[in-house]
C-alpha positions in Angstrom: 17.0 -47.1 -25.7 14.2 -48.6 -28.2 10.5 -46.5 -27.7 8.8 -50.0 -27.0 11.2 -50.2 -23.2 10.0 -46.5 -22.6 6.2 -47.9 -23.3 7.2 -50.7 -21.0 8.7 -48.8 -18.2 5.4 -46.3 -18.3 3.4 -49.3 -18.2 5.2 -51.0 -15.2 5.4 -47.7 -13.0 1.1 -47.2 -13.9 0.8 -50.7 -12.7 3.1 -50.7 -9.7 1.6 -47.7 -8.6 -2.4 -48.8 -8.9 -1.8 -50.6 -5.0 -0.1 -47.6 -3.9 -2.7 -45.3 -4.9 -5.3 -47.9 -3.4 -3.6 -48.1 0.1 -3.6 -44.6 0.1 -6.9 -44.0 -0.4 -8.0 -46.9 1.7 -6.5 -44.9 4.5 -8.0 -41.8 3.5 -11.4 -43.3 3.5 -10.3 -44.7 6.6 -9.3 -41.6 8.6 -12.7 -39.9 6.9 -15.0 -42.7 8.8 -13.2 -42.1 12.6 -13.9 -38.4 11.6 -17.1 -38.6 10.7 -17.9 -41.0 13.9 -15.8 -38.5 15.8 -18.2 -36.0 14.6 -21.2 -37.5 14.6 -20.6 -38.3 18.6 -19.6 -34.4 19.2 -23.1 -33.5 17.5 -24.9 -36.1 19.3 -23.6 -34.3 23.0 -24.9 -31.3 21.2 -28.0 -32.2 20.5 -28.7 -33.5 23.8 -27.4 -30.3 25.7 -29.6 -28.5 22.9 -33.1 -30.5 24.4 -32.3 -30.0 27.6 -31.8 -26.4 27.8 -35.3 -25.9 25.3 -36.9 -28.1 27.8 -35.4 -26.4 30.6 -36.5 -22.9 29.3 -40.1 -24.0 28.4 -40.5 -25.4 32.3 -39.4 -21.8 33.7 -41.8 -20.3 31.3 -44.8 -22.0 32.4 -47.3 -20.6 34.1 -48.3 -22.5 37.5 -52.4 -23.0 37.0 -54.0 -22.7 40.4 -56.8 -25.0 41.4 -59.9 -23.9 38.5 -62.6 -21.7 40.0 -64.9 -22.4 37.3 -66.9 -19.8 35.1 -65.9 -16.4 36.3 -68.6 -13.8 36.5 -68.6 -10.0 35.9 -67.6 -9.0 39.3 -64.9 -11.4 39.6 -63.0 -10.1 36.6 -63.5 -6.5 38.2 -60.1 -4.7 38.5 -58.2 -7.1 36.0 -55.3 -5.6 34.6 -54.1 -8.5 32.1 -54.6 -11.5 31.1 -53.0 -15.0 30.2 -53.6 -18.0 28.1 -52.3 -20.8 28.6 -53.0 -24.7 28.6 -51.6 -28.3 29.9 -51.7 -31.5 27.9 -53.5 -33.9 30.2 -52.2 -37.8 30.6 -53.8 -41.0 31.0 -52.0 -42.2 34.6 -52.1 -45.7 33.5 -51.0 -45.3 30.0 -49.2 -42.0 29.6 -50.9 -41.3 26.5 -52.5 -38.0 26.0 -56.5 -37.7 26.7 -56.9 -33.9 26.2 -55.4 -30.3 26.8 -56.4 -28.0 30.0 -56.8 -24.3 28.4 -56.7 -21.6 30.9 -57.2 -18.4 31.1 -55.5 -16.4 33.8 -56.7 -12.8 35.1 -54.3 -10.7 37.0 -55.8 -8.2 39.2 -54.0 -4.5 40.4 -53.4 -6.2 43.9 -51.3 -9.1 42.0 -53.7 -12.2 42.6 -54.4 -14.3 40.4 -57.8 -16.3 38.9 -58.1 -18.6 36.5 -60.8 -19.8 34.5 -60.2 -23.3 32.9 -61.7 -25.7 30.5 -61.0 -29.2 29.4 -61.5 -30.0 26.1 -60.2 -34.6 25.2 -59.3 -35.5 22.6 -61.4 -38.2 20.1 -60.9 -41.6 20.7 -59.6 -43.0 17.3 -56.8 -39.7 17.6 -55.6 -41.1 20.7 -54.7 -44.0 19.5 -52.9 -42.7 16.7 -51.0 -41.1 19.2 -48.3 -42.9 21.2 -46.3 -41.4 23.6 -43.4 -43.8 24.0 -42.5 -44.4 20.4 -41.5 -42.1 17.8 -44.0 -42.0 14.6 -41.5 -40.5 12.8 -37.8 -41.0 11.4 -36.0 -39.4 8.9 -35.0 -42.6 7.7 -38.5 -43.7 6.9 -39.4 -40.6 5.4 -43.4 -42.3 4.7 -44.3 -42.2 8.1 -44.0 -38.8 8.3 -47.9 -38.7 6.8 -50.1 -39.5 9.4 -54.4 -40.0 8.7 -55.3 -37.0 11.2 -58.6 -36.4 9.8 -60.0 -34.6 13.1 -58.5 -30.8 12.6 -60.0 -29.9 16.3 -57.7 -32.7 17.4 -54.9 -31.4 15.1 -55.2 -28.0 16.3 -55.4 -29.2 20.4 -51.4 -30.6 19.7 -50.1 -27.7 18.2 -47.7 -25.6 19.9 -49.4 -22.8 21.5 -48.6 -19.3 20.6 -46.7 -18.6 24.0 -44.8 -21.5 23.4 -43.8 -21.0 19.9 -42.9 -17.2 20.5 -40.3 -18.4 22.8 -39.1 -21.2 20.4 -37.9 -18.6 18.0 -35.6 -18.8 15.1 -33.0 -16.2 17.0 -33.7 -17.8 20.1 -32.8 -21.8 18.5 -29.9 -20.3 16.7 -28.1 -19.2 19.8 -28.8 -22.3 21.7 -27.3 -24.4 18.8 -24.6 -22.0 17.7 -23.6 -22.4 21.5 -24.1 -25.9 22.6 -22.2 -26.8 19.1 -19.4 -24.4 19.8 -19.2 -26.6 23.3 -18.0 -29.1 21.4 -15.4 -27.1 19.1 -18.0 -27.7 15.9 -17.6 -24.1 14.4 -19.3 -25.0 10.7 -22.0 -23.2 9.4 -25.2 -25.1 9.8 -28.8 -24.7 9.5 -32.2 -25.6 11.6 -35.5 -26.0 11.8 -38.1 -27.1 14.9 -40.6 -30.0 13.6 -43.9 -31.1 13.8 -44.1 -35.0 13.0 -47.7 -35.3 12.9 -49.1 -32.4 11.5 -45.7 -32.9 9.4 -45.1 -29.2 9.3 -42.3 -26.4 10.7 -42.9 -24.5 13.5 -39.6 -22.9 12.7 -38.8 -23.3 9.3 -34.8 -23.8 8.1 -33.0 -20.4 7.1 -31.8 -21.3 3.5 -32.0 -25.5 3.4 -34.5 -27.2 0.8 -37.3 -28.8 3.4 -37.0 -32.1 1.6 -33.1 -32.3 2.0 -33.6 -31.0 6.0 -35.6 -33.7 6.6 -33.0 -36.2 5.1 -31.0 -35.4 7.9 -28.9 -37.9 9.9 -29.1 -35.1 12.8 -32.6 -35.1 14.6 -33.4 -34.5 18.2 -37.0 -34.8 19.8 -38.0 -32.6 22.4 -39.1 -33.8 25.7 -42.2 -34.7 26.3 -43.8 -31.9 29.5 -46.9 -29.7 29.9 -46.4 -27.5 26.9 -44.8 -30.4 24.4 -46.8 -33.8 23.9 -46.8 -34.0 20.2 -43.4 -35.5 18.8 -41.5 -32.0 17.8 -37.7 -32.5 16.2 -34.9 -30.1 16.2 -33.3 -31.0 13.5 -29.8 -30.2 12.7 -28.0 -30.0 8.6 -24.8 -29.1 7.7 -24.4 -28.1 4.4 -20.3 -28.4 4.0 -20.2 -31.5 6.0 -17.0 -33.4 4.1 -15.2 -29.9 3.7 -15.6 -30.2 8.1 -14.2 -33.8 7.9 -11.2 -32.2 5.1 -10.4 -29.4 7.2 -10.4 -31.6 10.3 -7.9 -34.1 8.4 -6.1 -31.2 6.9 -2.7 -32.6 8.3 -3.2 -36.1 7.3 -4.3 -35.0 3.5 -1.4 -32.2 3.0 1.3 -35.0 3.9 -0.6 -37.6 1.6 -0.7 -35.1 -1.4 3.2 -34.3 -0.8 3.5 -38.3 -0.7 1.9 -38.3 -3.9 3.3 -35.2 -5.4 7.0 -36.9 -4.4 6.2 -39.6 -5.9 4.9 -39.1 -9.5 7.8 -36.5 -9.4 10.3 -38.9 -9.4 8.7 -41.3 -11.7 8.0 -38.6 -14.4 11.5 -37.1 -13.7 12.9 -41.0 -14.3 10.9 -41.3 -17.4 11.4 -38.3 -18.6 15.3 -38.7 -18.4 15.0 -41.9 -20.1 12.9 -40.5 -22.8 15.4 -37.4 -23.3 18.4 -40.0 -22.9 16.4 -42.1 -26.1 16.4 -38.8 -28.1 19.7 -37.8 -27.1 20.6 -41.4 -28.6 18.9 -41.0 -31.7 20.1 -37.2 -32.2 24.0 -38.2 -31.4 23.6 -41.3 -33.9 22.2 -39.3 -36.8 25.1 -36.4 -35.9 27.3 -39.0 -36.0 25.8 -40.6 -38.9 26.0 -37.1 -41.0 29.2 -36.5 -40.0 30.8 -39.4 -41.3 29.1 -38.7 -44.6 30.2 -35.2 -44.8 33.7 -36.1 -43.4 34.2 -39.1 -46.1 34.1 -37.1 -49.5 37.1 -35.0 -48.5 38.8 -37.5 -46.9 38.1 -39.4 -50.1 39.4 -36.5 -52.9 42.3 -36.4 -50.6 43.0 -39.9 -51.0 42.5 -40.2 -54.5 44.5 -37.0 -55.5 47.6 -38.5 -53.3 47.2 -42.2 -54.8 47.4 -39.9 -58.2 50.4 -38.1 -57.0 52.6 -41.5 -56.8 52.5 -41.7 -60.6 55.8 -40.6 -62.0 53.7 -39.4 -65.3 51.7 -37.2 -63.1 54.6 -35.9 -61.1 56.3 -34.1 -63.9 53.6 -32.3 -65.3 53.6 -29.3 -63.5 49.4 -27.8 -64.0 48.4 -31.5 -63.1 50.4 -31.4 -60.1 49.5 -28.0 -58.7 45.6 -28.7 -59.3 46.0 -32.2 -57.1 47.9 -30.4 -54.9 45.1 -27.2 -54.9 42.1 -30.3 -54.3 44.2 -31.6 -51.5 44.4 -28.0 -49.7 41.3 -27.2 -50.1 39.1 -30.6 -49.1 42.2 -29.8 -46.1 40.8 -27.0 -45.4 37.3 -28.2 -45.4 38.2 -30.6 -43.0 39.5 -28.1 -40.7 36.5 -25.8 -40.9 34.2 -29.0 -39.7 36.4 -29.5 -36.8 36.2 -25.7 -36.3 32.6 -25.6 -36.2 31.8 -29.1 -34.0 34.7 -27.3 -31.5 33.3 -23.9 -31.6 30.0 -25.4 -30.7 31.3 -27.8 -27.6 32.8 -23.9 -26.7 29.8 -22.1 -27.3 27.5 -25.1 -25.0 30.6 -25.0 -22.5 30.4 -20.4 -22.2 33.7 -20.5 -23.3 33.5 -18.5 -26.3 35.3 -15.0 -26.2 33.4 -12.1 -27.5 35.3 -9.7 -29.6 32.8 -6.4 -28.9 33.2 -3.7 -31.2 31.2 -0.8 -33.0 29.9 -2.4 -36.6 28.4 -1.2 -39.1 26.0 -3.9 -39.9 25.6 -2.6 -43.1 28.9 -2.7 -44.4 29.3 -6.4 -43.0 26.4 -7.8 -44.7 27.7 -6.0 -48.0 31.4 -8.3 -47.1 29.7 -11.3 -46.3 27.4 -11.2 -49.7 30.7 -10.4 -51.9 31.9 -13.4 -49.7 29.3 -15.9 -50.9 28.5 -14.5 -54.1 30.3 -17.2 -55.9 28.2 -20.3 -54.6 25.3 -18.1 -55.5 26.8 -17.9 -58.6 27.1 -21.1 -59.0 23.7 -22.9 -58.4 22.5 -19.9 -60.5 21.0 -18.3 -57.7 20.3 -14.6 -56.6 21.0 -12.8 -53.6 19.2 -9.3 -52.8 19.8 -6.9 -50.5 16.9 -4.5 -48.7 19.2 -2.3 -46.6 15.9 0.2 -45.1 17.6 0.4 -41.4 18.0 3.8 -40.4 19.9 2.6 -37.2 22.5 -0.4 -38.7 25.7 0.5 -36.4 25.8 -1.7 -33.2 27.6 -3.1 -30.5 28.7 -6.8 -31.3 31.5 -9.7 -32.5 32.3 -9.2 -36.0 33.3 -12.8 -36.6 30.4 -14.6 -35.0 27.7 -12.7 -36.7 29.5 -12.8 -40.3 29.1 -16.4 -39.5 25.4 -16.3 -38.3 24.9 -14.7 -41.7 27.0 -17.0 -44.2 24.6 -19.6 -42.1 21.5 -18.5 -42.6 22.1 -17.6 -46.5 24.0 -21.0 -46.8 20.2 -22.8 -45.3 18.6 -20.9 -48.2 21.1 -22.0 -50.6 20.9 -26.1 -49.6 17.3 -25.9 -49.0 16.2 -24.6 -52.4 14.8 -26.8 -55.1 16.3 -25.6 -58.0 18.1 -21.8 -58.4 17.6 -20.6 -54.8 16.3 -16.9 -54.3 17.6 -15.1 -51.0 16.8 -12.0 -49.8 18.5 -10.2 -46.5 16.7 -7.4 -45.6 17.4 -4.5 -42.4 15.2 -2.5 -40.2 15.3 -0.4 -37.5 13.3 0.4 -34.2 13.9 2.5 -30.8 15.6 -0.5 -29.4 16.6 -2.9 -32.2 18.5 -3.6 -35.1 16.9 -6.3 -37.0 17.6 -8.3 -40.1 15.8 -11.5 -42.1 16.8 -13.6 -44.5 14.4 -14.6 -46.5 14.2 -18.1 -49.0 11.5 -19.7 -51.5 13.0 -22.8 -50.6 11.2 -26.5 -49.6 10.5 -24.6 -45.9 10.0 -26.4 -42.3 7.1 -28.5 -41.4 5.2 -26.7 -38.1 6.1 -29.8 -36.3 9.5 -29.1 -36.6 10.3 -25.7 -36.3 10.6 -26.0 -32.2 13.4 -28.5 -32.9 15.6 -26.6 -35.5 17.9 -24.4 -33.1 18.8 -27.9 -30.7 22.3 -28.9 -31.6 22.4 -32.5 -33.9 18.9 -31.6 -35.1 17.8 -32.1 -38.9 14.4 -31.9 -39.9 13.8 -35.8 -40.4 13.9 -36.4 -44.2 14.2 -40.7 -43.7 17.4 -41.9 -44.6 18.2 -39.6 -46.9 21.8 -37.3 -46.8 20.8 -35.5 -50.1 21.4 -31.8 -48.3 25.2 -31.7 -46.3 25.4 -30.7 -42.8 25.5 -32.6 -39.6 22.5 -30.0 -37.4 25.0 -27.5 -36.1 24.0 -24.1 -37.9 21.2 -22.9 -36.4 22.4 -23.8 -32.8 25.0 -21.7 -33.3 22.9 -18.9 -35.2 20.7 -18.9 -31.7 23.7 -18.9 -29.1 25.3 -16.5 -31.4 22.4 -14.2 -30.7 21.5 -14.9 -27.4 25.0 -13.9 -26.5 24.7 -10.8 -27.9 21.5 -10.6 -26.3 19.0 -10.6 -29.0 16.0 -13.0 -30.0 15.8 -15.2 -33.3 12.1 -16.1 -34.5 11.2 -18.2 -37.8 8.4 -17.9 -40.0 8.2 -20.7 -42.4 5.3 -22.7 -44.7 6.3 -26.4 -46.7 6.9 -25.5 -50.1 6.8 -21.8 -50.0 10.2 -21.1 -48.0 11.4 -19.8 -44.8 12.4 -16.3 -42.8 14.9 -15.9 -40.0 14.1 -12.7 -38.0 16.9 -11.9 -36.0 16.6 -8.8 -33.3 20.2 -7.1 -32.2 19.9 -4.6 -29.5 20.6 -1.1 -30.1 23.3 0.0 -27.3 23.4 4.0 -27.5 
């Protein structure tokens, strides 16, 4: 499959899946808004139940005044054993709107009765219009009317809280009454407070660990009611700091199945892709196997015909040393033949597990000393050298003769075909507590870092264009590795372009 219908195919599953990533998100964003309105309603019955039960504990805290007596002498205050302040906001009748504040103060004698000495103080007449009772002068929303022009700080000071009032109002006490009425309506979030005052714009309870400019950006704001002790506009307001992770947690269900919806999804595309891709470089791979095979199979087959078309001549028939050297070409480009079938078969085995493992005590040693005499002559012949640096102290293991004769003949043979000019090979041996290890070691053209993850898959040959210059058709070093993983043992390479290569192979000890 070409590389531009893989480009294709990626392009058409991005674009196929933009509308299924919007749809999902649309519903996402969907299910987020009935949470949030879900929410917002639940906080809402909160904050009501929260007013109502401040309002309902102020009321039960005030102190009833009795009718005023007036200035108290001396002798009326005889026998007093404490005393109370307290004070009343009073009301226009026709227009509701606050006029002044009653202060008391209230003397309680041994005998339990009560007197009260009160005084009326109003407020000035351009405060009370600023002040109306029906309509809120404040809204988080329009954050500039939360600075009011109250110039008069006698008329400031009558609207504040008193202290009675603002001991009860506590930080502990608001906490509990919001923790509860929230946990009423199964909100269990951490949250913070604070208690308002819109006109003097200032906290009578100040939030716990909130910025005061993001508190009062809060959607969640409750006034008090309006009674005795409350006539200024005074907010309870309400912020949650994690509010989305609430709407997430809430949703948890609906997001888990939408992420394994997605997860599924780009799984299978990626795993089709992928397959495709691997199926394109499987392509490419088989077709350059192929491609090398049929050049390394058509020289033999090639001497073979030659030498037999020569044999037909009568001439050539009876003279005996011309006849046994076509007949010594034929054998031998034979038996080349038959070692290339050996080797593609002995790798479909190896890929299949259906190699048998011939396990005997060797003397590593001694075999790489056979397998050197073995391969001398090709040495030999590109006027070559191969050294040996036998410094194991431990060289007998556990292992199939056969196979790793071969993953040595391999690994030399590499050096040999990928050497410019009279190749230098060394094999060298050492020993460790737990392995046996040898390298072989080339000055040859080496492998570019790009490749060197590709060199032990089957077919593979480091690209070199179109060019068949080195024989081989990419089954060596698959073979080296499965060799060695069989006998359980690792195979690392350590190469640099024009300076040559080393195979490190590690053979378990087996005591």
């Amino acid at each position: 499959m070409k590389k531009r219908i893989i480009v294709a195919l990626f392009f058409i599953v991005g674009i196929t899946s933009i509308p299924l990533i919007l749809s999902i998100f649309k519903l996402y964003t969907e299910a987020e808004k009935v949470q949030r309105s879900i929410f917002v309603n639940e906080v809402l019955t909160a904050g009501d139940a929260i007013v109502n039960q401040i309002d309902a504990t102020i009321l039960n805290d005030t102190v009833a005044m009795a009718e005023a007596v007036g200035k108290l002498t001396a002798a009326d205050t005889t026998g007093v054993v404490s005393t109370m302040h307290t004070r009343k906001f009073l009301l226009d009748t026709v227009t509701q709107q606050p006029i002044g504040v009653i202060k008391a103060v209230i003397f309680v004698k041994e005998n339990n009765s009560r007197l009260m000495e009160c005084d009326t103080e109003y407020f000035s007449e351009s405060y009370r219009q600023l002040f109306p009772v029906n309509n809120d002068p404040w809204s988080p929303k329009n954050t500039k009317s939360t600075t009011l022009l109250i110039n008069n700080t006698r008329d400031a000071n009558l609207i504040q809280l008193d202290s009675q009032t603002v001991a009860l109002l506590n930080a502990e006490f608001l906490h509990e009454v919001i923790e509860n009425a929230l946990a009423a309506e199964n909100i269990t979030a951490r949250f913070d407070f604070s208690l308002y005052n819109a006109f003097t714009t200032d906290f009578v309870v100040e939030p716990e660990f909130t910025q005061p400019e993001k508190m009062l950006k809060s959607e969640y704001v409750f006034r008090l009611k309006y009674n005795e002790k409350v006539s200024s506009p005074h907010y309870i307001i309400l912020f949650f700091p994690a509010e989305r992770g609430i709407f997430l947690q809430r949703m948890s269900t609906i997001v888990g199945l939408i992420l394994i919806f997605l997860v599924i999804c780009f799984t299978i595309s990626f795993t089709a892709l992928f397959s495709l891709y691997r199926q394109k470089k499987l392509s490419e791979v088989t077709n350059e196997f192929v491609n090398n095979m049929t050049h390394e199979f058509k020289t033999p087959i090639s001497t073979i015909s030659l030498a037999c078309e020569a044999l037909t001549d009568p001439v050539m028939r009876n003279d005996a040393d011309i006849l046994e050297s076509y007949v010594s070409i034929i054998r031998d480009e034979n038996d080349r033949l038959k070692n290339m079938v050996n080797n593609i078969l002995q790798i479909a085995q190896l890929k299949k597990g259906q190699v048998k493992m011939n396990i005997e005590l060797l003397d590593m040693h001694e075999l790489i000393h056979k397998v050197s005499d073995s391969i001398a002559l090709q040495i030999k012949s590109t006027n070559g050298t191969l050294s040996l640096a036998l410094n194991a102290d431990t060289y007998k293991i556990f292992g199939d003769r056969s196979h790793l004769a071969n993953v040595i003949v391999n690994l030399v043979e590499n050096g040999i075909k990928y050497s410019q000019g009279a190749p230098e090979i060394l094999i060298n041996t050492q020993s460790d507590e737990k392995y046996f290890l040898f390298s072989v070691t080339d000055k040859g053209i080496g492998i570019p870092k790009k490749a060197i993850a590709n060199i032990f898959d089957n077919f593979y040959r480091v690209p070199k264009g179109n060019v068949h210059n080195v024989k081989g058709y990419g089954l060596g070093l698959g073979y080296v590795k499965k060799i060695v993983s069989l006998h359980k043992g690792k195979i690392l390479v350590q190469s640099e372009e024009g300076k040559g290569s080393t195979f490190v192979i590690y053979l378990p000890i087996k005591k």
